[in-house]
C-alpha positions in Angstrom: 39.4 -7.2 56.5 36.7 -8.7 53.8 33.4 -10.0 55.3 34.8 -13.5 53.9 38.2 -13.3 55.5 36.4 -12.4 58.8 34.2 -15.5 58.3 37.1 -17.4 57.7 38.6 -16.8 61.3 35.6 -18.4 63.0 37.3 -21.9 62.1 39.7 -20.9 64.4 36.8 -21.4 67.4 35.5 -24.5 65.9 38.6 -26.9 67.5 36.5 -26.5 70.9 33.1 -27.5 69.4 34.5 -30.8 68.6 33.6 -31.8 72.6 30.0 -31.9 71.0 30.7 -34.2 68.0 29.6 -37.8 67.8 32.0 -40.5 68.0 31.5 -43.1 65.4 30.8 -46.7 66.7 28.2 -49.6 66.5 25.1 -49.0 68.5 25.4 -52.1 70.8 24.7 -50.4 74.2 22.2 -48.3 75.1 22.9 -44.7 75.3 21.6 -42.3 78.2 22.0 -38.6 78.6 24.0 -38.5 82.0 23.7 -34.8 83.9 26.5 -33.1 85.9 25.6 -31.4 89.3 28.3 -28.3 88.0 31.3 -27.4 85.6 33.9 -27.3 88.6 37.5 -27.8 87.2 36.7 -26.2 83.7 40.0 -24.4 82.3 37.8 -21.7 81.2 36.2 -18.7 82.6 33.6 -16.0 81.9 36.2 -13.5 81.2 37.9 -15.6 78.5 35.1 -16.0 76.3 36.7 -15.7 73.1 38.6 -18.9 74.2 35.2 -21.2 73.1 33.0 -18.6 71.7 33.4 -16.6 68.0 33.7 -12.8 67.6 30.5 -13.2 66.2 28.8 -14.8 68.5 30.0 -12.9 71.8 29.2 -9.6 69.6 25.4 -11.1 68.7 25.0 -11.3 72.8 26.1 -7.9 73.3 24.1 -6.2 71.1 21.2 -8.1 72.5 22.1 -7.5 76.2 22.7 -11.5 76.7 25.3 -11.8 79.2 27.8 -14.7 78.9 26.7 -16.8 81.3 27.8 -20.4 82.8 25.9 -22.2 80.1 28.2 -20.8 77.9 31.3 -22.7 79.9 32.0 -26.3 77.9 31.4 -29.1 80.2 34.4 -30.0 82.5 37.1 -32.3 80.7 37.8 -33.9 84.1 34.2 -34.6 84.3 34.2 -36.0 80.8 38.0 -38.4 81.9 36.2 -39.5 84.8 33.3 -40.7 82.8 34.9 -42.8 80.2 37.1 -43.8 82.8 33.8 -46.2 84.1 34.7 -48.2 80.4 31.9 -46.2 78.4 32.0 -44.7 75.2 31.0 -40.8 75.0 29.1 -40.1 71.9 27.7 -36.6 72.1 28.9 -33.9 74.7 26.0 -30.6 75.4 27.1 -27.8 77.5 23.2 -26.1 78.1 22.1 -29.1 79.6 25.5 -29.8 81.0 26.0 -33.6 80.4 27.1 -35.8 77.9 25.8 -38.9 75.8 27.2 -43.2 76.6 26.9 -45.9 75.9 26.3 -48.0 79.1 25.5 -51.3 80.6 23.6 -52.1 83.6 27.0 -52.2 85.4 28.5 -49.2 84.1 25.4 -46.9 84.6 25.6 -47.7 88.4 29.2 -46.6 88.2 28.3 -43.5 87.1 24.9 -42.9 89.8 28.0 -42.9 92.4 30.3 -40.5 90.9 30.7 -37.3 92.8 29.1 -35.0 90.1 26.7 -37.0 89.0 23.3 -35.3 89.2 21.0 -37.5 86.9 19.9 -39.1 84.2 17.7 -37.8 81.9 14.6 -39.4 81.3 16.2 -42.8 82.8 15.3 -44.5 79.4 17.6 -45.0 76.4 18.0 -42.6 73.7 18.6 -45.3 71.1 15.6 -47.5 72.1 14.0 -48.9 69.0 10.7 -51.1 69.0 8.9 -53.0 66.2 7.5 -50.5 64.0 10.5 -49.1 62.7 10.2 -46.6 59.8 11.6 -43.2 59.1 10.2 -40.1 59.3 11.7 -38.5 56.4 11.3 -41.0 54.3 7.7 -41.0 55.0 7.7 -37.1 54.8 9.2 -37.7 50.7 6.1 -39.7 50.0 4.1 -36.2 50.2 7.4 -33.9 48.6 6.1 -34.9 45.1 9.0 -34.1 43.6 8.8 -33.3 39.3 11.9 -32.8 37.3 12.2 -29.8 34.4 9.8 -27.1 36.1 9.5 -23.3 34.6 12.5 -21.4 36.7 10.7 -18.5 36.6 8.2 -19.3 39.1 10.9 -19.7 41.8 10.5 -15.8 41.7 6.8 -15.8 42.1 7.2 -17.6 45.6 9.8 -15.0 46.4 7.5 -12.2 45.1 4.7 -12.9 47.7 7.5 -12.6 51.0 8.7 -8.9 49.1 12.3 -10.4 48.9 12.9 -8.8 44.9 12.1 -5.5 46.6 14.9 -6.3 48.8 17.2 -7.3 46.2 16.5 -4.5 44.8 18.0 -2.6 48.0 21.1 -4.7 47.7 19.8 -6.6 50.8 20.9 -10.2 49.5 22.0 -11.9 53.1 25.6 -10.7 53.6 26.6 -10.7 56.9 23.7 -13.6 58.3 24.6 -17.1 59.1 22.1 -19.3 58.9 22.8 -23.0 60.4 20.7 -25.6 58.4 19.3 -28.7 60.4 18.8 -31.7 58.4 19.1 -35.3 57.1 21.8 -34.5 54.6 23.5 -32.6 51.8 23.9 -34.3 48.8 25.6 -32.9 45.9 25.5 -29.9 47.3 29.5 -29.3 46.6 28.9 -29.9 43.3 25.4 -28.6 41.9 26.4 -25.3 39.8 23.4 -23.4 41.9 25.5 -23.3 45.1 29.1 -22.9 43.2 29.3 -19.3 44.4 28.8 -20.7 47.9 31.7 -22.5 47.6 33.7 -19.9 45.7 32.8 -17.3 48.2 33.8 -19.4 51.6 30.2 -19.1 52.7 30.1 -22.8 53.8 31.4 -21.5 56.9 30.9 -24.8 58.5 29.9 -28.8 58.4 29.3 -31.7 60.7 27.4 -35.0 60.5 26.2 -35.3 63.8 24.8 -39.2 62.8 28.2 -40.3 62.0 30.8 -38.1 63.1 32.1 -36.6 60.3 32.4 -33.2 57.7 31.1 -35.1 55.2 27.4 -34.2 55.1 27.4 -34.4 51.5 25.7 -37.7 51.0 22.9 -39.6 53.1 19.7 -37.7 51.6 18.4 -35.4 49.3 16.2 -33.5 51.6 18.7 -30.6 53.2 19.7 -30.3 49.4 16.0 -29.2 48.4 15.7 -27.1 51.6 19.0 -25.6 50.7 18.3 -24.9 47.8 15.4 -22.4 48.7 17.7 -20.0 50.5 20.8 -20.4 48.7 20.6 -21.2 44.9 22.0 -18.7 43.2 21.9 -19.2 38.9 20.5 -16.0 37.6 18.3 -16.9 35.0 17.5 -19.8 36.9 17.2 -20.6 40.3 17.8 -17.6 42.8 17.2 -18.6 46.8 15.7 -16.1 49.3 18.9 -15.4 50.9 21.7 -15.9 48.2 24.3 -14.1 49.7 24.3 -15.3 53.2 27.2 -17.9 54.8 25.9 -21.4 55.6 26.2 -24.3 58.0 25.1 -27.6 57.4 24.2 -30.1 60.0 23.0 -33.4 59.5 21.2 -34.4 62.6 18.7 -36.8 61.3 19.0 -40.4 60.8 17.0 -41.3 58.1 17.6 -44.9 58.7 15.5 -45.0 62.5 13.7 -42.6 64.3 14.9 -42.4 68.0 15.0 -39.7 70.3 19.0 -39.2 70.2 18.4 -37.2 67.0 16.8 -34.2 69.5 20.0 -34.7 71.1 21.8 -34.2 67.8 20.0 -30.9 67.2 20.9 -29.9 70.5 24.5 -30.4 69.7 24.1 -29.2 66.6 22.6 -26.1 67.8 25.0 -25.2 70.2 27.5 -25.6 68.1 25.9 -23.5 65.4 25.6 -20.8 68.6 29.2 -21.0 69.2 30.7 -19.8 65.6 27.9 -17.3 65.2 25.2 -18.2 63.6 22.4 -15.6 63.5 19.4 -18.4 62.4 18.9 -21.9 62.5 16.9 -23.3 60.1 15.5 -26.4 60.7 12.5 -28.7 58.4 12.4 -31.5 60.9 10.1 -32.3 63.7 9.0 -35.2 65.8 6.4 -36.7 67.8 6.4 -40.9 67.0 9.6 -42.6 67.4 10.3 -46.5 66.5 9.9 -46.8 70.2 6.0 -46.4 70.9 7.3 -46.0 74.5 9.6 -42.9 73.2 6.6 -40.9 71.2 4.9 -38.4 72.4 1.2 -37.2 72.8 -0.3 -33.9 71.9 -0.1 -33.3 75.6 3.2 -33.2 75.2 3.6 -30.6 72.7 3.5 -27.6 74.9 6.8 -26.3 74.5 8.6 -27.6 77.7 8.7 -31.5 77.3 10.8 -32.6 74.6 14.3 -32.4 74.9 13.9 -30.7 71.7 12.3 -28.2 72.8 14.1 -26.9 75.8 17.4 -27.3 72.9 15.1 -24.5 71.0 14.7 -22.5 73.8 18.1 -22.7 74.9 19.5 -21.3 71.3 16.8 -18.7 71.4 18.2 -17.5 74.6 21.9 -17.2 72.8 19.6 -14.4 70.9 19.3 -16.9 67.5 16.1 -16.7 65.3 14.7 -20.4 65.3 12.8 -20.9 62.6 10.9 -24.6 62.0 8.5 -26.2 59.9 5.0 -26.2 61.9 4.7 -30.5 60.5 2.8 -31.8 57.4 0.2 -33.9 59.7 -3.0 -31.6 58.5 -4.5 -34.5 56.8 -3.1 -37.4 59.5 -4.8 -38.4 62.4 -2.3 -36.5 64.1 -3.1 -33.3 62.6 -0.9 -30.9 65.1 2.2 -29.1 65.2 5.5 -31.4 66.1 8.2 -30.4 68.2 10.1 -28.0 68.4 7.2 -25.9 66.5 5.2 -26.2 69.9 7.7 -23.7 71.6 6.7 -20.6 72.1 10.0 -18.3 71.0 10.4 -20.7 68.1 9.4 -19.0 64.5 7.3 -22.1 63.2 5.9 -21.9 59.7 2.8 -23.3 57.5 2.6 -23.8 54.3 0.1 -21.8 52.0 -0.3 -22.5 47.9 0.4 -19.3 45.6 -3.1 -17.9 46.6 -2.1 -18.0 50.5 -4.8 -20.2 51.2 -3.8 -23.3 53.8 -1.8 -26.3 52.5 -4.2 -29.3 53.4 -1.6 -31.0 54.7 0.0 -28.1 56.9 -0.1 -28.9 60.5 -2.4 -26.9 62.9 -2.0 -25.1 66.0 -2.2 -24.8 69.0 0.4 -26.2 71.2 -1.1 -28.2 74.1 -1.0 -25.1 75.8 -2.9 -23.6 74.3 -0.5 -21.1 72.1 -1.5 -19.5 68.4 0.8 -21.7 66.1 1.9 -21.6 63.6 3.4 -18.4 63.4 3.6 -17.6 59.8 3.3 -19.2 56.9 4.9 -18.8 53.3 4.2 -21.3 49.7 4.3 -25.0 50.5 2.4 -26.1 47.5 4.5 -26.4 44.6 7.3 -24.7 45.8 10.2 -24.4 42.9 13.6 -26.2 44.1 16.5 -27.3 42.8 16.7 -30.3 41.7 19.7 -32.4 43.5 21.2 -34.4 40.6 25.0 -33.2 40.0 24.0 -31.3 37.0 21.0 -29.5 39.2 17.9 -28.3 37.3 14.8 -27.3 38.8 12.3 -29.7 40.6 8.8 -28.7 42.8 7.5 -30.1 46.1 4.9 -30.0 48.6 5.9 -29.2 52.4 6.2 -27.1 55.3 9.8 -28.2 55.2 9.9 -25.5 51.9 8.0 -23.0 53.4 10.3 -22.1 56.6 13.3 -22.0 55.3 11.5 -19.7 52.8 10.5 -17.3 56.0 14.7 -18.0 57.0 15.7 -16.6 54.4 13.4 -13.4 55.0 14.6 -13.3 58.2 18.0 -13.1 57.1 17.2 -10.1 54.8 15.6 -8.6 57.1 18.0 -8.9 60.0 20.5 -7.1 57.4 18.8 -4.4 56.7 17.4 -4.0 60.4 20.5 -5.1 62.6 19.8 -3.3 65.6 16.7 -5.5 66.1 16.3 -8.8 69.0 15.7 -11.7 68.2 11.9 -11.2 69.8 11.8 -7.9 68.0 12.8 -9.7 64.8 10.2 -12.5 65.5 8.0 -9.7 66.4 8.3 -8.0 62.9 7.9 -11.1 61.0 4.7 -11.8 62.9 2.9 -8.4 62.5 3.8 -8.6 58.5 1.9 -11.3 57.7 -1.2 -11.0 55.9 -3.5 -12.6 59.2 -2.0 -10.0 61.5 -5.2 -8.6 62.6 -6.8 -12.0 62.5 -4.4 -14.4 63.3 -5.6 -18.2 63.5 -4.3 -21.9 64.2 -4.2 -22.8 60.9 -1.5 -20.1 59.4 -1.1 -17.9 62.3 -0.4 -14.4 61.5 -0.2 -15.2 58.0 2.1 -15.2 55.3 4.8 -11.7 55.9 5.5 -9.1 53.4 8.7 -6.8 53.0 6.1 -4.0 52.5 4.1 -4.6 55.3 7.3 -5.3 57.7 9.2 -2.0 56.7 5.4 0.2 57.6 5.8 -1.8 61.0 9.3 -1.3 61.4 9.1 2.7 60.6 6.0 3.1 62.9 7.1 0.8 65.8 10.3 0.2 65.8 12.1 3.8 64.8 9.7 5.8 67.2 11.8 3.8 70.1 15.3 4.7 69.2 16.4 1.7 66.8 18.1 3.0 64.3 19.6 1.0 60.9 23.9 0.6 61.3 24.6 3.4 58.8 22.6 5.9 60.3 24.9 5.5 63.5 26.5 9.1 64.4 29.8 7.9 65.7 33.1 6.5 63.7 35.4 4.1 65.9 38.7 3.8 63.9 41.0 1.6 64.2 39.1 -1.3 64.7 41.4 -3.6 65.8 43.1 -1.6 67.6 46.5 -1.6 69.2 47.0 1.2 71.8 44.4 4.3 71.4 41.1 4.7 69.7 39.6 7.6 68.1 35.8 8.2 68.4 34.6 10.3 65.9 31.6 12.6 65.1 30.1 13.9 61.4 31.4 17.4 61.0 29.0 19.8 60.5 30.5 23.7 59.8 33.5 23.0 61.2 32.9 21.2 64.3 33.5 17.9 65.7 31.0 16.9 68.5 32.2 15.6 71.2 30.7 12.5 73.3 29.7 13.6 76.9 30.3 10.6 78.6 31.9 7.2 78.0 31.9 3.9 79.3 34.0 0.7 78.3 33.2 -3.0 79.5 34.4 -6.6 78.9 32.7 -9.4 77.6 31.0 -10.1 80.7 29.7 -6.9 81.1 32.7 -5.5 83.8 33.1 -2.1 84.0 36.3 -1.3 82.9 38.2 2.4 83.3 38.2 4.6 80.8 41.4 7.2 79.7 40.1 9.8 77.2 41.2 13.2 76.1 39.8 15.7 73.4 41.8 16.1 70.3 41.2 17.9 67.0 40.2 14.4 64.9 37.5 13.0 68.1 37.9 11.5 71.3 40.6 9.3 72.1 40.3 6.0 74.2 44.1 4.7 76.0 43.6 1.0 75.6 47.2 -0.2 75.7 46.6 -1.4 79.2 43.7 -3.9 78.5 45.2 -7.4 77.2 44.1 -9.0 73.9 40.5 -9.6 73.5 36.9 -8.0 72.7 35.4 -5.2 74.3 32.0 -2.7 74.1 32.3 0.8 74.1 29.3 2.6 75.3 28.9 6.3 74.0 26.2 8.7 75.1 25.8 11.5 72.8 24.4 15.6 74.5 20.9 13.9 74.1 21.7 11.2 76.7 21.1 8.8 73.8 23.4 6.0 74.4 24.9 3.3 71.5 27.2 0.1 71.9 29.8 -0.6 69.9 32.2 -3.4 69.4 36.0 -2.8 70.1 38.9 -5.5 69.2 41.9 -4.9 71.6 44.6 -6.7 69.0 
């Protein structure tokens, strides 16, 4: 099976995510995040994880040692029938938090406090509150993009240059394998700009959803997740070439460019746990927040210490799942403001500055620390003058200014570097990025631990990482064939003179991390493994080589 046929099968998980879609109707009532106590009466277990979690994303946990857990579970559809049975309407649906989005009166709200698995409401204020001073954030972030038509293409590779990323390409490391789930106010043109036809040609779209108004169609509503796009995933040779321009995509709008409220954290929450469910290795996200329309909804700098925002314990939550968050630090450097937004203020969250081609600090980059006093940002890449595509249906190149070019710049680095080092964490990952960067050894609030560099972050990897048993895929010494498999597998070792080496002990487990028994016997091709006996599903075979060196390895019962 081709790498795009395989990503084809993950739309076969994505019928369950729709519990955490939006339902599209007039905002006339105020809409509160309600809390369940449990998820008693769920159909689905922790052994039957493939029911409402990808291949991928079940194997991403395993090789990270993240045990399914019951955050995993959705949230009880009996929960959810007894909810709208008090005459709301259920907007969004989050399974980390537990709870679900409606629209509610006075009336109906006290219907709910009395339900038997009600546990709370968050916040006890609206999440669609809007006060006096409305205006939107991202419009007021395009007043600093500066955005040119008809720039020299050529440059786009000078920005690559400084992360390394030709050297890469050079390696055939181009993102196959990664998905990256974008986070944005909207997609437009993107199905029909001829830098992103091979993303379409190639089924690396793996996945859309407007989380503003419930829908696929995120392919209008702004230009700004076009742009962002565009730095990872252009691919016109001669042109415009992205940092990761093989890897598979999905596009979530979560912003509403029309108001600023707080249910856009919510959004990203949904959005991220849906982009946790098919897979996704990174999310990608050029949007942060700290005023809202609401003065009473905005937060302080106090505030940004990782913990408070719903946005940031979303972050948190997906970095858990073992996915790479990586988000722009702000462009408030030459506010009043001046600090990092959330989720940049959290702690496992990759959050990224923006430098100009000398790697000096953007003046309007956002500074560290987080109210608790944490280094951010982490890294930085070019903000100033960054080369994108332009996102008029005949595409062309355009520049900006922004932080929200700069990390999905360090995304798509990630991505290559996730490829060519897959038997790294997420925290290793974030690790390696970090100690690349041209700060490392004096890291500061202002660009963190600098700008990374694949040259830098392959001495790093080979002196810190290989020393402790991490080894790249296709050094692995065993063969597991077939995989799927219907009734025995074969393990089997390089040959060397003549002889097949044999493992010295085995183990199998489920998804959850169950020991299971193990039949094998020696034979002439390897060791064999009964499996005829387990039912249909995913498993992880553990071999330990005559050094006691152990490796995982995923096994697909058919």
């Amino acid at each position: 099976m081709t790498h795009y046929q395989r990503l084809k099968r993950i739309f076969s998980f994505l019928l369950f995510f729709l519990l955490c879609t939006c339902i599209s109707h007039a905002q006339v009532l105020p809409k509160y995040l309600i809390l369940f106590k449990d998820k008693a009466d769920s159909p689905y277990t922790l052994t039957d994880a493939q029911a409402y979690l990808s291949e991928k994303a079940i194997a991403r946990r395993h090789q990270q040692h993240i045990p399914v857990s019951d955050s995993d579970i959705p949230v009880s559809k009996s929960y959810l029938a007894q909810l709208a049975a008090t005459g709301v309407k259920i907007s969004l649906v989050t399974k980390w938090l537990n709870g679900a989005v409606v629209e509610a009166d006075d009336e109906q709200l006290e219907k709910i406090r009395i339900l038997p698995f009600f546990k709370a409401v968050a916040r006890e204020r609206p999440f669609n509150s809007r006060g006096g001073n409305r205006y939107s954030r991202i419009i007021r972030q395009n007043d600093k993009l500066e955005v040119t038509e008809d720039w020299d293409a050529g440059s786009m590779e000078r920005q690559l240059d400084i992360l390394g990323i030709p050297e890469l390409f050079q390696e055939n490391i181009k993102g196959e394998g990664i998905i990256i789930a974008v986070l944005d106010a909207g997609f437009i043109n993107v199905n029909q700009i001829p830098y992103f036809t091979s993303l379409f040609e190639e089924n690396r779209v793996i996945d859309t959803w407007d989380f503003v108004e419930a829908g696929r169609n995120v392919y209008r509503s702004h230009t700004h997740g076009t742009q962002v796009l565009s730095t990872m995933a252009a691919f016109e040779p001669g042109s415009l070439i992205g940092a990761a321009p093989k890897a598979s995509y999905a596009l979530y709008r979560t912003e509403n460019n029309a108001s600023e409220t707080p249910l856009e954290e919510i959004n990203w929450l949904c959005a991220a746990e849906r982009a946790d469910s098919l897979g996704a290795d990174i999310i990608s996200s050029s949007l942060g927040y700290n005023y809202y329309d609401d003065p009473d909804d905005s937060y302080t700098y106090d505030d940004m210490d990782g913990n408070t925002s719903i946005l940031s314990q979303a972050a948190r939550w997906a970095v858990r799942k073992g996915i790479l968050v990586v988000n722009s630090v702000g462009n408030e450097g030459n506010d009043a403001w001046q600090y990092l937004l959330t989720p940049a203020d959290v702690d496992s969250v990759l959050s990224v500055g923006a430098t100009s081609y000398l790697l000096q600090k953007a003046g309007f980059s956002s500074r560290g620390p987080n109210a608790s006093g944490l280094l951010k940002p982490d890294v930085a890449a070019v903000g100033q003058g960054v080369v994108l595509g332009s996102t008029s249906v005949g595409g062309g190149i355009a520049t900006g200014n922004g932080t929200s070019f700069s990390a999905p710049q360090i995304s798509g680095f990630a991505a290559l570097l996730w490829q060519k080092y897959p038997a790294l964490s997420v925290m290793q990952l974030a690790d390696l990025i970090r100690k690349s960067g041209h700060l490392a050894q004096q890291p500061d609030n202002e660009l963190g631990y600098g700008v990374p560099d694949y040259t830098k972050a392959k001495q790093v990897y080979e002196s810190e990482y290989l020393v402790t048993g991490i080894e790249p895929a296709e050094k692995q010494e065993w063969v597991i064939y077939p995989n799927p498999v219907d009734d025995e597998l074969i393990i089997s070792s390089a040959v060397n003179g003549g002889t097949v080496t044999y493992p010295e002990s085995l183990g199998l487990s489920d998804v959850t991390g169950r020991a299971l028994p193990v039949n094998t016997l020696r034979r002439a091709e390897g060791a064999t493994v009964d499996v005829s006996h387990l039912p249909p599903g995913m498993y992880f075979l553990q071999i330990v080589n005559k050094n006691k060196e152990a490796k995982v390895y995923k096994v697909i019962r058919k």
